[in-house]
C-alpha positions in Angstrom: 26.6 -25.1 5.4 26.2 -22.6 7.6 28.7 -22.1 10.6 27.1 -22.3 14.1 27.9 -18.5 15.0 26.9 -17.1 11.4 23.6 -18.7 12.4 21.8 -15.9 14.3 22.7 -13.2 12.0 21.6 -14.9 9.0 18.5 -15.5 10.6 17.8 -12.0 12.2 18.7 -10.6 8.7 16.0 -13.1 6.7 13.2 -12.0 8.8 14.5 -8.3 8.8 14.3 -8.6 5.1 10.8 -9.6 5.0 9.6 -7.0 7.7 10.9 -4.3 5.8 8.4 -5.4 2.9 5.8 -3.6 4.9 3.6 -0.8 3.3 1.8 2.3 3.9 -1.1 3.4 1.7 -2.6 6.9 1.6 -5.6 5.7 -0.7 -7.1 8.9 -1.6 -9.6 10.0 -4.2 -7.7 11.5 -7.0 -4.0 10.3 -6.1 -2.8 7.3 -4.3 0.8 7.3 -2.2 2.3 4.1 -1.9 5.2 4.4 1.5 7.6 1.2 1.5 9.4 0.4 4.6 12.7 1.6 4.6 12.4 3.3 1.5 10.0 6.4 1.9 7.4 7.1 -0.8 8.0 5.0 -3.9 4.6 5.7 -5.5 2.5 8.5 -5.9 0.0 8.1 -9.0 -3.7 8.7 -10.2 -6.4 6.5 -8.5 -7.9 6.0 -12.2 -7.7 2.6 -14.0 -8.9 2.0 -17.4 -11.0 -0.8 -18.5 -12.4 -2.2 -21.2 -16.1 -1.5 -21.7 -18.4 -4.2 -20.4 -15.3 -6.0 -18.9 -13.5 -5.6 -15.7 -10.3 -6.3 -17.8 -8.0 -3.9 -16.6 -5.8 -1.8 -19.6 -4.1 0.3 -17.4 -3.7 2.4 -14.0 -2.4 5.2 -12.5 -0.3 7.9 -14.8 -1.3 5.6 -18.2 -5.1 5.5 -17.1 -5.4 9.0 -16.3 -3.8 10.6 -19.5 -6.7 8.8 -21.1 -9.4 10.4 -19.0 -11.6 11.9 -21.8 -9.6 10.8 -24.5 -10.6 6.8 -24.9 -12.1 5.1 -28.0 -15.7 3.7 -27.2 -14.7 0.2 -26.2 -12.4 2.1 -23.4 -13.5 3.9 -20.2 -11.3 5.4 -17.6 -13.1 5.7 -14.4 -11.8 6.5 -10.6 -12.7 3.7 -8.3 -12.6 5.7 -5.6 -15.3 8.6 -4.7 -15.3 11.2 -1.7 -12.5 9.3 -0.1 -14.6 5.8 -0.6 -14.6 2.8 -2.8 -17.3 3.0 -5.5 -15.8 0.2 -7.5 -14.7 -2.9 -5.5 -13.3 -5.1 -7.9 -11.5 -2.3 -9.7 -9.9 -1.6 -6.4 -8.8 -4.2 -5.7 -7.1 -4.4 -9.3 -5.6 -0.7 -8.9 -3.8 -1.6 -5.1 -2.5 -5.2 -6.2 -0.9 -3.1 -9.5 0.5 -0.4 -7.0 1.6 -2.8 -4.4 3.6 -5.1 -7.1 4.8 -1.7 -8.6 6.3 -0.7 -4.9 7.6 -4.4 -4.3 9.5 -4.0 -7.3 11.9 -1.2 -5.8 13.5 -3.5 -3.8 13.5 -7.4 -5.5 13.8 -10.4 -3.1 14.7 -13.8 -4.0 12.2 -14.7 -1.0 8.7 -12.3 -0.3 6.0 -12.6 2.1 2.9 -11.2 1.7 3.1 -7.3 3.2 1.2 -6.0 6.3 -0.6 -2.8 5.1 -1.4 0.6 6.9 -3.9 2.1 5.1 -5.2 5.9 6.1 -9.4 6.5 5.8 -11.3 9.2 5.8 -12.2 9.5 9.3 -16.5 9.8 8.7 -16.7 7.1 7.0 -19.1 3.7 7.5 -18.0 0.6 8.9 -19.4 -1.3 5.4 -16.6 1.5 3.9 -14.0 0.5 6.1 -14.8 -3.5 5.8 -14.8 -2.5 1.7 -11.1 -1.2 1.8 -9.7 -4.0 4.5 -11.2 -6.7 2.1 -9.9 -5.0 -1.3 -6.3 -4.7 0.3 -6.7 -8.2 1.7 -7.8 -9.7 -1.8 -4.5 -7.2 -3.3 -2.2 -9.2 -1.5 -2.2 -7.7 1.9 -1.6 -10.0 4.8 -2.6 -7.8 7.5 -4.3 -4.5 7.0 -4.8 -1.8 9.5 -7.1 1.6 9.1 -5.6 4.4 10.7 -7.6 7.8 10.1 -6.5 10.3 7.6 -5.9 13.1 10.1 -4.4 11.3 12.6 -1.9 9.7 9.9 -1.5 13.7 8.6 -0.5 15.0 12.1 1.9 11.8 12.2 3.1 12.6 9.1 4.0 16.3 9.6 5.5 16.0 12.7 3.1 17.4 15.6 3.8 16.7 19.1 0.8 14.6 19.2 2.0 12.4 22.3 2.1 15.9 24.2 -0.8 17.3 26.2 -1.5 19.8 24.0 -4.3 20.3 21.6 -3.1 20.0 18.0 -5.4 21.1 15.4 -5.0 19.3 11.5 -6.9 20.0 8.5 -6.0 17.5 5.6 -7.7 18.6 2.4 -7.9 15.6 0.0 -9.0 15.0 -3.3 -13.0 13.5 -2.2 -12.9 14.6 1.7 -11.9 17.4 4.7 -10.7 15.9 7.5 -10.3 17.9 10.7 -9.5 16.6 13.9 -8.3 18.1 17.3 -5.6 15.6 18.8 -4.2 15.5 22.0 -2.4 12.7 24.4 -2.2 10.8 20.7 -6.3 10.6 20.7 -8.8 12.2 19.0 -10.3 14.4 20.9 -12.9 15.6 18.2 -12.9 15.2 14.4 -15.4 16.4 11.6 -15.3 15.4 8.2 -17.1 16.4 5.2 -17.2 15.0 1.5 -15.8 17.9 -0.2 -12.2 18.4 -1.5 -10.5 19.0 -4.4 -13.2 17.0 -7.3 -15.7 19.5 -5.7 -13.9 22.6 -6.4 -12.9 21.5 -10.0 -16.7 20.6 -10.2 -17.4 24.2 -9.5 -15.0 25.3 -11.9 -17.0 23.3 -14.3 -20.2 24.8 -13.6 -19.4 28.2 -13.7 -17.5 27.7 -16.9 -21.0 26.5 -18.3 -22.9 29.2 -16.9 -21.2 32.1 -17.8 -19.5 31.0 -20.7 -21.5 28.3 -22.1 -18.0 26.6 -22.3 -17.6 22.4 -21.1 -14.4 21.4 -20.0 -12.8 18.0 -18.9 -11.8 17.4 -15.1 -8.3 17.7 -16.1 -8.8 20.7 -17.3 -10.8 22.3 -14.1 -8.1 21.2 -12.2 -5.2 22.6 -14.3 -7.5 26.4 -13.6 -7.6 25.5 -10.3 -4.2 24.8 -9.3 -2.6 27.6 -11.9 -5.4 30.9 -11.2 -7.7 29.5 -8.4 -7.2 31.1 -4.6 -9.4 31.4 -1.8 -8.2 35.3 -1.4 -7.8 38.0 -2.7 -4.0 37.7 -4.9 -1.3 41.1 -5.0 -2.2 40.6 -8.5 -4.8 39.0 -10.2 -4.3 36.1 -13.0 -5.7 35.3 -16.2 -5.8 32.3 -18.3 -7.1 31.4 -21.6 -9.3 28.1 -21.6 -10.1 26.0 -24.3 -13.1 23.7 -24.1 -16.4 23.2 -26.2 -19.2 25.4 -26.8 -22.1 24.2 -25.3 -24.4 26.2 -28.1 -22.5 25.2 -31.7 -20.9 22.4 -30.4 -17.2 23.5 -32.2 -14.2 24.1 -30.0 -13.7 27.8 -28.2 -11.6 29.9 -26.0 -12.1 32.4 -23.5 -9.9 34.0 -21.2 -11.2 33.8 -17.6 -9.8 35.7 -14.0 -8.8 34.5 -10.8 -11.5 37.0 -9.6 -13.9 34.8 -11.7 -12.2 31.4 -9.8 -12.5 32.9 -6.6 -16.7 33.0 -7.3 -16.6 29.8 -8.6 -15.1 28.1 -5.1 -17.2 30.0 -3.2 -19.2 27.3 -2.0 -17.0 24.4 -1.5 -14.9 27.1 0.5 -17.8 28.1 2.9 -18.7 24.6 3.6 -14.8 24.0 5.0 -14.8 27.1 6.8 -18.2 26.0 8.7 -16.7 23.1 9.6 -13.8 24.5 10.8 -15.5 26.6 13.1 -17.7 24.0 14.8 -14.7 21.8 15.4 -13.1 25.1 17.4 -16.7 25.5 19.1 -16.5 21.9 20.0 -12.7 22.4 21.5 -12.4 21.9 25.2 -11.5 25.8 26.5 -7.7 24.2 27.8 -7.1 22.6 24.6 -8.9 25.8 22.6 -6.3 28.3 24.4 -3.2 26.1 22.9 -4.5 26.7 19.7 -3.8 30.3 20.4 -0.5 29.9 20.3 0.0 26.8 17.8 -1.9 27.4 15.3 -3.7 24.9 12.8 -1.9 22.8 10.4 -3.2 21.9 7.0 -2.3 19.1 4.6 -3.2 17.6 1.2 -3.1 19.1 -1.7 -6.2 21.3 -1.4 -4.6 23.3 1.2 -2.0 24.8 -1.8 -4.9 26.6 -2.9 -3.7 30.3 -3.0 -4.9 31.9 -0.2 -6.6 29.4 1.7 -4.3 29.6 4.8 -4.7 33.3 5.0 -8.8 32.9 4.7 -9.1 30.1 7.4 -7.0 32.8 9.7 -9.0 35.8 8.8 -12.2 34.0 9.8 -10.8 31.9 12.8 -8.4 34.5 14.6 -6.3 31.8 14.3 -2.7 31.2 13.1 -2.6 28.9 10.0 0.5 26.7 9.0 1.1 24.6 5.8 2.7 21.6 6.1 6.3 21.6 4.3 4.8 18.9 1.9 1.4 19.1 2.5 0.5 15.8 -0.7 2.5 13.5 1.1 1.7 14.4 4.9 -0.5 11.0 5.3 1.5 8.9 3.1 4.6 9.6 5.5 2.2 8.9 8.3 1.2 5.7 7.6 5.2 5.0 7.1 5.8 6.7 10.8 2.9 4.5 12.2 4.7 1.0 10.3 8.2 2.7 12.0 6.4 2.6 15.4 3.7 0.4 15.2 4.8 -1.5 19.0 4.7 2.2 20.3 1.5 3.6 18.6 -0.3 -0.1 19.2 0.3 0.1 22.6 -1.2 3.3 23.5 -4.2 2.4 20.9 -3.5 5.3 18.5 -6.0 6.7 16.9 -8.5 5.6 19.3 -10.4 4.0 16.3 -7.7 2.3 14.6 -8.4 -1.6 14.0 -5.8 -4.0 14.4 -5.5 -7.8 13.4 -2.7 -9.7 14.7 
């Protein structure tokens, strides 16, 4: 038994134990972050699960599901249950977080567990039916408490801006399905614009100029790979090329070409135009005090659309601007929603972000 004065510790530690099961989700579009209490990021996979055709029988998710993306037998399909930073599947969801949340539990076994309270980060546009959608998927994954926190709010936590101060702090977080801007100040919101166009839609491009100019088809995976390895937003010291194997559209039999980061640089053209608008209406709709700190701060950008070459240097050019990338822009939001679980008595308090919802 127990001795009276060991009883408090053992106590305190039980219910330390089962507090520190607590977990942050950045639930984005192509990747999801998984950020365990006490821990730091623990997961960082593919939103893509595979099932079998006609089923919701689950083969496999994350890194498994998404080296099969394009390369399954007909009975198989991998598919991404999220779109433009929303659910499109639920019950696939819901099968993908209860995989990653067992797959972060794991890290850190316990003879005793309770089911973990969830931060999850949104996209900040999205519908209330969207935001019910992911509560209820997490809750049905195991979650005993869920809370939405918006993705640029989690970002700006995440990287580290003075965001309790009462200065205006400027974030763009460039995800896989969404842009998120927001202008924070006093740890609100004081305006935020989001859009459905990220990453998937510059890969997308990459895809459709491949077929027009090329008569070439290529797989997402490998738009993305031309993206990341010859894809800028600016001009580069020296230009790239990159020979790209795909199918021709007219024969049908495998070819290659060899394309140019020039050619790229067309291709992203639009999706780049529509982030730059919306950049400049969020600076337009700046209050002048908050506008002039910008001045001299700058703008932040996070996710992993923001390592596009050249995109800092483009949003500066246009805005007059400085333009900062986060030291690791990918998991900016992740490590917010672990900040927010750190501080959640602090940030609760203050009701930050202003639209956050909280069960108790």
């Amino acid at each position: 038994m127990w001795k009276m004065k060991e009883i408090p510790k053992k106590i305190i530690g039980f219910f330390q134990d089962l507090s520190s099961n607590d977990i942050g989700i950045d639930l984005g579009t192509a990747t999801t972050l998984v950020y365990l209490k006490g821990e730091g990021i623990v997961l960082c996979e593919p939103s893509v699960v595979a099932v079998r055709r006609g089923t919701s029988q689950v083969l496999a998710v994350g890194d498994e599901a998404k080296r099969m993306l394009g390369r399954t037998p007909g009975n198989i399909i991998a598919i991404r249950p999220m779109r433009d930073g929303v659910i499109t599947d639920f019950e696939i969801t819901e099968a993908m977080l209860r995989k990653f949340i067992e797959k972060a539990q794991q890290i850190r076994p316990r003879r005793f567990r309770i089911r973990p309270r969830i931060v999850i980060a949104i996209p900040s546009g999205i519908t209330e039916v969207e935001r019910r959608a992911v509560r209820e998927s997490a809750e049905r994954a195991g979650a005993r408490d869920v809370i939405l926190i918006e993705e640029p709010v989690a970002a700006a936590i995440g990287v580290g801006l003075p965001i309790a101060e009462p200065i205006g702090n400027m974030i763009i977080d460039i995800g896989g399905g969404t842009t998120e801007i927001a202008v924070i100040s006093l740890k609100g919101i004081v305006f935020s614009k989001s859009i459905r166009i990220g990453g998937d839609e510059m890969d997308e491009a990459v895809i459709e100029y491949l077929k027009k100019t090329y008569n070439l088809m290529v797989g997402e995976r490998t738009a993305e790979d031309i993206k990341i390895k010859i894809g800028s937003a600016y001009p580069l010291e020296e230009e790239l090329t990159l020979e790209v194997k795909g199918r021709d559209l007219i024969s049908g039999l495998p070819k290659t070409v060899t394309i140019t980061s020039e050619e790229i640089r067309e291709a992203l053209q639009e999706p780049l135009r529509a982030i730059l608008e919306i950049t400049k209406v969020s600076l337009e709709r700046t209050p002048p005090e908050l506008a002039a700190d910008l001045i001299e701060h700058g703008i932040v950008m996070a996710g992993g659309g923001s390592l596009l070459k050249g995109l800092d240097k483009l949003i500066s050019e246009e805005t007059g601007l400085p333009v900062h990338i986060a030291d690791d822009p990918t998991t900016a939001v992740a490590n917010g929603t672990g900040k927010y679980l750190d501080e959640i008595r602090f940030l609760r308090d203050v009701a930050v972000p202003t639209k956050v919802e909280i069960r108790n």
